[in-house]
C-alpha positions, 0 to 999 in steps of 0.5 A, spaced: 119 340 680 112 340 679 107 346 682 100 344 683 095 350 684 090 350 687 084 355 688 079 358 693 072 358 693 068 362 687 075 362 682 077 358 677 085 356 676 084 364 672 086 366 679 093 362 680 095 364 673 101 370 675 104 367 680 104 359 676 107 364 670 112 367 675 114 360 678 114 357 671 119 363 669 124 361 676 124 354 671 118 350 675 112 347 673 106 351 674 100 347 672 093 351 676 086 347 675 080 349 675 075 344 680 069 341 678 063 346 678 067 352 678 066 353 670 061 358 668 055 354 666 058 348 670 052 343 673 054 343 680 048 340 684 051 333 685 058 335 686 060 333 693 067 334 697 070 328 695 069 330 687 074 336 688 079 331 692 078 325 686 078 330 680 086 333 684 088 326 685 086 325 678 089 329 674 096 328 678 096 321 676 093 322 668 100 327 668 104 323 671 107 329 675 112 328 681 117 331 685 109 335 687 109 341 691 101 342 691 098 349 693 092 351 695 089 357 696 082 359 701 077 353 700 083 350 696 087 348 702 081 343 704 081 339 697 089 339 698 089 336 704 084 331 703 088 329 696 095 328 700 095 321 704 092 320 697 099 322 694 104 318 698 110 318 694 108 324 689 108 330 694 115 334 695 110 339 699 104 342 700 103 349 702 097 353 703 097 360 702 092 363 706 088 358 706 084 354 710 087 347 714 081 343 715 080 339 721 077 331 720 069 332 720 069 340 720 065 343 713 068 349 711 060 352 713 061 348 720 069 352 721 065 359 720 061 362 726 054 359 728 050 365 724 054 364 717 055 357 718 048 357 718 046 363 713 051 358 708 047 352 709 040 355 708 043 359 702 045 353 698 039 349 700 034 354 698 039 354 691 035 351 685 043 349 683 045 348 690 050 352 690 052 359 694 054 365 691 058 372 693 055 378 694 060 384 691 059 388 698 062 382 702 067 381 697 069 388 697 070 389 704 073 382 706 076 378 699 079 385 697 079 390 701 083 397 700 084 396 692 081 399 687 074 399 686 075 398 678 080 392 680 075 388 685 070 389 680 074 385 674 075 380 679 068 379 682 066 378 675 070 373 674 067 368 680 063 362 679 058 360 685 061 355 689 058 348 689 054 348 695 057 340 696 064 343 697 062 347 702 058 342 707 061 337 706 068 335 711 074 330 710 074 323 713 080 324 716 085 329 716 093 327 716 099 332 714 104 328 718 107 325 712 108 331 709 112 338 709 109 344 710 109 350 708 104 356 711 104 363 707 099 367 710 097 375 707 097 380 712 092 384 711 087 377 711 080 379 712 077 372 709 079 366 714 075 363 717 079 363 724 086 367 724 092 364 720 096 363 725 091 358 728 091 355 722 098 355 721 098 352 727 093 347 726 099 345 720 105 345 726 108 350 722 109 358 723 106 362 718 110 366 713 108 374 712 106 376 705 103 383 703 095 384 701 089 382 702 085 374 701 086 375 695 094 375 695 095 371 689 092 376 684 095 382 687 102 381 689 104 375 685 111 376 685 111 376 693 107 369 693 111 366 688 118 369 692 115 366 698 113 360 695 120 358 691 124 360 697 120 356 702 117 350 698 124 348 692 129 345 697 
């Protein structure tokens, strides 16, 4: 069984490393990608949706992996559910962990209320990069709220601006029925962009309750990869 990582807005793969190393640990593969435009130093003013959506396909192909469970985490549920009517036959099960599940033709800035929807596209067309960045505040009060200031610093750190084609762009077409699902969602989740029961829902399924904030997969790993084993391998 192959597990396909997939991260949030503003992380690189870096953020999936715990929880692939214990899922690689329990005897799975744990392959954590990185999307276009989200390496330091990346050029990201061209970048639209469906490039993060190519490049996922893409690298599943070129690694000829089946029996895939494909994971997405925040924004990541975005592009997963855009690459599986595209993997028909790779996929065991997707699984989004507090991530959003997108509906056909809503951008991640249309699913966020009318004043930060427009605060996004405003921000990204002023951007020389057209990009949108995090400010250390928003990500410390609502990313990462309640850990040590030393700790949401060192993951700050690490965060790229989001390509802003990522983010304004929509699926065409969204179709989760030919595929199992899962629903791991963090319970002290301050960051989605509507409850995650709701987007649970959006999925037909019930959310699985996992400890900590949105940023979940770095702080508490091992309950991420438990819950992912145990919901995702049979």
């Amino acid at each position: 069984m192959n597990y396909v990582f997939v991260p949030g807005a503003w992380h690189g793969g870096w953020a999936w490393h715990p929880v692939a190393q214990r899922v690689a640990d329990a005897g799975r593969r744990g392959i954590a990608l990185t999307m276009p435009g989200l390496v330091a130093g990346d050029d990201a003013r061209e970048l639209k949706l469906i490039d993060a959506v190519t490049y996922l396909v893409t690298e599943i192909e070129r690694r000829d992996l089946t029996d895939v469970v494909l994971v997405g985490h925040s924004w990541g549920g975005i592009p997963i559910a855009g690459a599986a009517p595209r993997l028909a036959g790779l996929l065991r099960r997707i699984a989004f962990v507090s991530a959003f599940v997108p509906r056909a033709g809503e951008s991640m800035a249309d699913a966020m209320s009318p004043e930060v929807g427009a605060f996004l596209r405003s921000a990204i067309e002023a951007s020389p990069e057209h990009s949108i960045a995090v400010d250390f505040e928003s990500f410390r009060q609502s990313l990462m709220q309640d850990e040590p200031e030393h700790l949401q610093r060192l993951v700050f750190d690490l965060l790229v601006p989001q390509p802003g084609g990522y983010m304004l762009d929509a699926l065409e077409e969204v179709d989760l029925e030919d595929v199992p699902v899962t629903y791991l969602l963090a319970e002290e989740d301050r960051a989605l962009a509507a409850p995650g029961v709701e987007l649970a829902a959006r999925a037909g399924v019930e959310p699985v309750l996992l400890p900590g904030t949105h940023e979940t997969i770095l702080t508490h790993p091992d309950e991420v990869a438990k819950a992912l084993l145990e919901h995702t391998g049979s």
